[in-house]
Structures are given as structure tokens and as C-alpha cells.
N, C-alpha and C positions, 0 to 999 in steps of 0.2 A: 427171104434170103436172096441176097443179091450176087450178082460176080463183081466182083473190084475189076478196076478198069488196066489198072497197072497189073496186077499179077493172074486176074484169072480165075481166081479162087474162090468160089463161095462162101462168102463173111453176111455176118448180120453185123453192121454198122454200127448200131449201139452196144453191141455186146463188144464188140472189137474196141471201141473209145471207153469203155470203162473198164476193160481188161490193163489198156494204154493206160489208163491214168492210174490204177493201181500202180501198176510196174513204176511209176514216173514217181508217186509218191511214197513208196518203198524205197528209191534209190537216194529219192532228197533225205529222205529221214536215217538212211544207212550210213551216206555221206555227214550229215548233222554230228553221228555218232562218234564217228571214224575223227572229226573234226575235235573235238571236245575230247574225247582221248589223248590226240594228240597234245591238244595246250597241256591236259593233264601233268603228263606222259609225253617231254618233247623228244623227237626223235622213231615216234610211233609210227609213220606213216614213211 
């Protein structure tokens, strides 16, 4: 485990970039949702 250079903090790298890309691919697919509701459903958003 390393310290990030910007914050300090003791991260492990790969666990931090796949935590990151969960988060990134939950949000695209939340948005996807949100999106398709609304054509549904205008006025949704």
C-alpha cells in the first residue's frame, strides 16, 4: 500500500481504480435509466 501523492492517504491503487470504475459504471447505467423514463414519461427529469 502506497501514499497518493496528492492527498496523503494510504490507497492501494488497484483497489481504488476498481472501486472508481464501479462508481463510474453505476452512474452511467443510473443515468441510462433516468433517461429512458423520461422519453417514457416526459417531463420526468
Amino acid at each position: 500500500m502506497a501514499h497518493h501523492s496528492s492527498t496523503r492517504v494510504p490507497v492501494d491503487d488497484s483497489y481504488a481504480a476498481l472501486v472508481g470504475k464501479a462508481v463510474y459504471v453505476f452512474a452511467y447505467y443510473e443515468w441510462t435509466i433516468i433517461y429512458v423514463i423520461d422519453y417514457l414519461q416526459s417531463g420526468f427529469v
